[in-house]
C-alpha positions as CSV (number, residue, x, y, z in Angstrom):
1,X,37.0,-31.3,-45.6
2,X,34.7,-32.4,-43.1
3,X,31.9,-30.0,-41.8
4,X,32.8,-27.9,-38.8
5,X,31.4,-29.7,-35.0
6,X,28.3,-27.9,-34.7
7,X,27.9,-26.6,-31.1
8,X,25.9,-27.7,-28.6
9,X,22.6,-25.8,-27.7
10,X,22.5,-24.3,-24.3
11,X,19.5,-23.6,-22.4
12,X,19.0,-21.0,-19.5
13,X,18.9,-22.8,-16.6
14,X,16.9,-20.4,-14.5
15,X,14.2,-20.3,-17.0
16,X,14.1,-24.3,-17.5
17,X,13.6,-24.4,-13.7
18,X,10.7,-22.4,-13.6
19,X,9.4,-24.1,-16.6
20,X,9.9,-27.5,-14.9
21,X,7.8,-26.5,-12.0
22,X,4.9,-24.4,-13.8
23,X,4.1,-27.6,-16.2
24,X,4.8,-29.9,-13.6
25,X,1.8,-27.3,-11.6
26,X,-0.6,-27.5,-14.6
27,X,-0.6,-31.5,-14.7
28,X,-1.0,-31.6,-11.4
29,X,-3.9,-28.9,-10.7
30,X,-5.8,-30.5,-13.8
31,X,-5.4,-34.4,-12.5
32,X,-7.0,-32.6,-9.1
33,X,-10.1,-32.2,-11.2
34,X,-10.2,-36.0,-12.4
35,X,-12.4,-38.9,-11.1
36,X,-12.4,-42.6,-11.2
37,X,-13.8,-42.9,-14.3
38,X,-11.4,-40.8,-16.1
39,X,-8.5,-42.2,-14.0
40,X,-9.5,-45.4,-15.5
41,X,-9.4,-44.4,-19.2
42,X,-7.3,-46.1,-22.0
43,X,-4.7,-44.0,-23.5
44,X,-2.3,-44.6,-26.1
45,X,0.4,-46.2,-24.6
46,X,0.0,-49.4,-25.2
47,X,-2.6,-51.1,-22.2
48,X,-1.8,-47.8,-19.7
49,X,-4.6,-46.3,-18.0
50,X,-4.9,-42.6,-17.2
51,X,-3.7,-43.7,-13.8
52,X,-0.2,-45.3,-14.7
53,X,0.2,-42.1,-16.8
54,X,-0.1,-40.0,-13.9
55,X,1.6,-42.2,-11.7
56,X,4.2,-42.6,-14.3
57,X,4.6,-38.2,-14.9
58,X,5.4,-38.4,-10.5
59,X,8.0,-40.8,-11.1
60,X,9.4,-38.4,-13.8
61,X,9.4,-35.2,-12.0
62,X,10.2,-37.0,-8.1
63,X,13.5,-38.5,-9.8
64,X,14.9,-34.8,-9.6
65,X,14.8,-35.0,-5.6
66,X,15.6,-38.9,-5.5
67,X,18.6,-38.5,-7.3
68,X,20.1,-35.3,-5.3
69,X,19.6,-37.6,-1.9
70,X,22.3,-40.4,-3.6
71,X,26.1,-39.6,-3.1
72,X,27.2,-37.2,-6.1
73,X,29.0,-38.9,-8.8
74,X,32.9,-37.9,-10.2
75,X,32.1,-36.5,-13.2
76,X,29.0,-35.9,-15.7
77,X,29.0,-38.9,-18.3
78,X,25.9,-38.3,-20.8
79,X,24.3,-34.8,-22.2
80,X,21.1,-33.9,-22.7
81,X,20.8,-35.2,-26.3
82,X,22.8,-38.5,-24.9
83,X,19.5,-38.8,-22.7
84,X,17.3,-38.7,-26.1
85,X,18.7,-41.5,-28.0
86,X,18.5,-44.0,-24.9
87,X,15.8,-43.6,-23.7
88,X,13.6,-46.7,-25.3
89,X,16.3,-48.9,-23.3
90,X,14.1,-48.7,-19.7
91,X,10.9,-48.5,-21.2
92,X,10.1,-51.8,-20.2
93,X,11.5,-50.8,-16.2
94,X,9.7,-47.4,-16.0
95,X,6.3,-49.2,-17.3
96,X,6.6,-51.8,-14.6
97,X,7.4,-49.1,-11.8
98,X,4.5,-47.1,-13.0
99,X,2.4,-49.9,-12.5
100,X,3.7,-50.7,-9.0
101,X,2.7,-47.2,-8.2
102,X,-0.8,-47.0,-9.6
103,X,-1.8,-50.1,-8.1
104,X,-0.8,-49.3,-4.5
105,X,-3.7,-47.4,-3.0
106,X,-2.9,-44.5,-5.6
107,X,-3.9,-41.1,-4.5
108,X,-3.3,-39.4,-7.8
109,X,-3.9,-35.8,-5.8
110,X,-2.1,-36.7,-2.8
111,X,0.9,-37.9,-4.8
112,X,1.6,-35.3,-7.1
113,X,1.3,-32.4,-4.5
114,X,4.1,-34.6,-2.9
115,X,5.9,-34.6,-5.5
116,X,5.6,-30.9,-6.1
117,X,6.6,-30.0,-2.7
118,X,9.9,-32.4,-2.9
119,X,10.7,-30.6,-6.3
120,X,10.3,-27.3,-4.6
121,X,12.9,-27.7,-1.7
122,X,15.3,-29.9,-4.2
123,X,15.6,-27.0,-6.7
124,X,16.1,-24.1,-3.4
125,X,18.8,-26.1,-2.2
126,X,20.9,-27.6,-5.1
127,X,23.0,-25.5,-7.7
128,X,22.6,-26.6,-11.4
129,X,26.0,-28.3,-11.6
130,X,25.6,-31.0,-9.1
131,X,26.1,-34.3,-10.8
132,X,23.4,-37.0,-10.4
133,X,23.7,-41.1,-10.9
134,X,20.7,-41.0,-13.2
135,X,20.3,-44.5,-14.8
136,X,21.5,-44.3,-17.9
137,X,24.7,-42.8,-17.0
138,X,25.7,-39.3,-14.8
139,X,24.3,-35.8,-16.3
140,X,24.3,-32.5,-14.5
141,X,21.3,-31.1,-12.6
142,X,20.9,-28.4,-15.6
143,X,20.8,-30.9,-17.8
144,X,18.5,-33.5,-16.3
145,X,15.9,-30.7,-15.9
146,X,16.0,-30.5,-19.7
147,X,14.9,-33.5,-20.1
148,X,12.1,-33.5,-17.7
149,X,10.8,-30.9,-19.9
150,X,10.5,-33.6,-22.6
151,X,8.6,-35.6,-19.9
152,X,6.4,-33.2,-18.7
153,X,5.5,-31.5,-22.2
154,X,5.0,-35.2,-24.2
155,X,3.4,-36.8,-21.5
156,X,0.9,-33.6,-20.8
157,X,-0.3,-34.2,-24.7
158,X,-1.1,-37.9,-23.2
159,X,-3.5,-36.9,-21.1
160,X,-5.1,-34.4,-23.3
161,X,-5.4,-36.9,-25.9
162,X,-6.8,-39.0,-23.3
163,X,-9.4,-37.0,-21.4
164,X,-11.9,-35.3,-23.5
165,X,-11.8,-31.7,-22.5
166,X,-9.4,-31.7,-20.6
167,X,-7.0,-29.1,-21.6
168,X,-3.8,-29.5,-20.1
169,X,-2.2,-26.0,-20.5
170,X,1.8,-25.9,-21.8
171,X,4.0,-23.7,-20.4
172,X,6.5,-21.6,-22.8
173,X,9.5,-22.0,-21.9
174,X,8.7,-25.9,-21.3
175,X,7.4,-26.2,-24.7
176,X,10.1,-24.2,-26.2
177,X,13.2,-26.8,-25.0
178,X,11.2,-29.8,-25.5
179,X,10.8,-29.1,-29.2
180,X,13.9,-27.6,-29.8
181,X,16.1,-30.7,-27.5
182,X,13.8,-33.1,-29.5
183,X,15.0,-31.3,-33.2
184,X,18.4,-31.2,-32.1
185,X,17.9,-35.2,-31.3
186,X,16.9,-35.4,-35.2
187,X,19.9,-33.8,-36.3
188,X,22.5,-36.3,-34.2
189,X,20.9,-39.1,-35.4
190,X,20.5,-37.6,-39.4
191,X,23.6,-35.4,-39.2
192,X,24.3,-32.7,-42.3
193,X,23.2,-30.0,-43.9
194,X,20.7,-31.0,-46.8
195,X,17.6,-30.3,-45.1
196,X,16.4,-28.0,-42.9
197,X,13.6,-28.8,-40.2
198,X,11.6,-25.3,-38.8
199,X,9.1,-25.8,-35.9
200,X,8.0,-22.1,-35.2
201,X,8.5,-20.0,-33.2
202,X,11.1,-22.5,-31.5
203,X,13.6,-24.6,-33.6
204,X,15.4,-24.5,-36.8
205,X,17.6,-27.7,-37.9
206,X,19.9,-28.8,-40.3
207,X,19.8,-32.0,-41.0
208,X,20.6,-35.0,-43.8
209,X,23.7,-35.9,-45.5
210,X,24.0,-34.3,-48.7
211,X,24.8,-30.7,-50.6
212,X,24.6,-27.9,-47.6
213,X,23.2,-24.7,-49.0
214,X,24.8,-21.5,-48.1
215,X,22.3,-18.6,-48.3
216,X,18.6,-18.2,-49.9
217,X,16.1,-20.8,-49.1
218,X,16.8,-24.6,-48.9
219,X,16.2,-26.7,-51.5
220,X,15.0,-29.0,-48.5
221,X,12.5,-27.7,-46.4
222,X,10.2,-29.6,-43.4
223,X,8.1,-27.0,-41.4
224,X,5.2,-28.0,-38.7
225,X,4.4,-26.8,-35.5
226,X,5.8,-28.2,-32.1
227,X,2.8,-30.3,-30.7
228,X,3.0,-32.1,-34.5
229,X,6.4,-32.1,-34.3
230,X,6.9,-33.4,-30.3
231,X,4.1,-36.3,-31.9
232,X,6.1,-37.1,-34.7
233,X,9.6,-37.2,-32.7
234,X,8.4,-38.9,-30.0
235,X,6.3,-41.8,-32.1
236,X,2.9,-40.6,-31.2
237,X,2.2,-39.6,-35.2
238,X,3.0,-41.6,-38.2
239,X,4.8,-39.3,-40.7
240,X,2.7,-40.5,-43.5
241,X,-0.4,-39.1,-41.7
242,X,1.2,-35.7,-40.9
243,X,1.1,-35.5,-44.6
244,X,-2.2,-36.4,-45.1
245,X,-3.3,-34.7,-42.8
246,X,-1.5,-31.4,-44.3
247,X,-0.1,-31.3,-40.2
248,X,3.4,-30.9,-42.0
249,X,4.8,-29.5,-45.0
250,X,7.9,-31.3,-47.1
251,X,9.4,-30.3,-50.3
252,X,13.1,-31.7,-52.0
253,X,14.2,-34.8,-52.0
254,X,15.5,-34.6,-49.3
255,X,12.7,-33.7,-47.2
256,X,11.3,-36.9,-46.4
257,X,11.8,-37.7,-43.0
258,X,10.1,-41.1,-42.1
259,X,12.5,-43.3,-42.0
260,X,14.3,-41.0,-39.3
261,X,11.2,-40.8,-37.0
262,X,11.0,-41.3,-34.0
263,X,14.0,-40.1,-32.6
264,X,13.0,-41.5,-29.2
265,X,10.5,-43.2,-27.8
């Protein structure tokens, strides 16, 4: 008998909304505070600057209103974990957009106050079930704010990791449904009940073909914290150095999860 469907996670919408908007306000009060110099720092995606990371976190959070000013498609097509696993498909687009950005007489400031404003009046005015032509196929407002937690909450550990000292606060609520969307995107793509993945206080998995246990602890267990985990899901940490580092703990045979890492990218 096969195992029973495993339902979907939901999120609370109003929460995710605020949560949206207060990490959104922390990268944008902290980029405030940032100068040429640090604008022009490396970071470590690939040959990005600081500045085609900011522009790069606008484009993410401005898509909300672009997309609610196109004509509303039938029907939702993709979910929220639908969004995860296709992600690395417009890499390549959204690198060269974020370029086109930064290199036109960028106001990092300027922009992402703009931005902040458009999100503002975009999220009064639209209810959580309108349906947006986002590019990789149509998802519901609720769901698409989901996702720019991902965005917001991945890309803030870019810039911390980027500019010494700089200390990018995480909201909750943001962090919260960015780790936990990010684990459920491990167990779609590694589906079963062999292992089980804890990021306290946020997420709890099962994962990995094999025996399911039914009560007492796993004979499988991974357990890190969210930033290690959002690294190690999103590409940004070699599972092999979690180890060695002691940034996450594996035990079973089962409990060896590089070869499903990242989930997205």
């Amino acid at each position: 008998m096969s195992p029973a469907r495993k339902r979907a996670r939901t999120y609370d919408s109003a929460k995710i909304r605020k949560a949206v908007a207060a990490q959104f306000d922390h990268v944008r009060e902290a980029v405030g505070t940032l100068g040429p110099e640090q604008l022009a720092l490396p970071t470590r995606l690939g040959d990005w600057s600081v500045r085609e990371l900011v522009a790069h976190i606008g484009m993410c959070v401005d898509v909300v209103a672009r997309l609610v000013d196109l004509p509303e498609p039938p029907k939702a097509e993709i979910t929220v974990l639908d969004w995860a696993s296709g992600t690395a498909a417009n890499a390549s687009q959204l690198s060269e957009a974020a370029r086109g950005i930064a290199g036109r007489d960028f106001d990092a400031d300027a922009s992402l106050t703009a931005v902040a404003e458009r999100l503002s009046g975009t999220l009064a005015g639209t209810p959580d079930g309108r349906v947006l032509a986002f590019r990789t196929g149509a998802l519901t407002l609720a769901d698409l704010l989901v996702t720019r937690t991902v965005e917001l909450v991945v890309h803030t550990d870019d810039l911390n990791a980027a500019v010494p000292g700089l200390e990018v606060p995480y909201d909750r609520q943001a962090l919260a449904a960015c780790t936990r969307l990010l684990a459920d995107a491990l167990a779609a793509k590694a589906p079963g009940g062999s292992t089980e993945v804890r990021v306290p206080p946020y997420a709890v998995v099962q994962c990995v073909e094999g025996p399911r246990h039914t009560r007492g602890t796993p004979p499988n267990v991974v357990e890190t914290d969210p930033l290690t985990w959002i690294r190690l899901a999103t590409g940004r940490l070699a599972w092999k150095d979690a180890l060695a580092d002691a940034k996450v703990s594996a035990s079973g045979e089962r409990a060896d999860l590089g070869g499903l890492l990242p989930v997205m990218s």
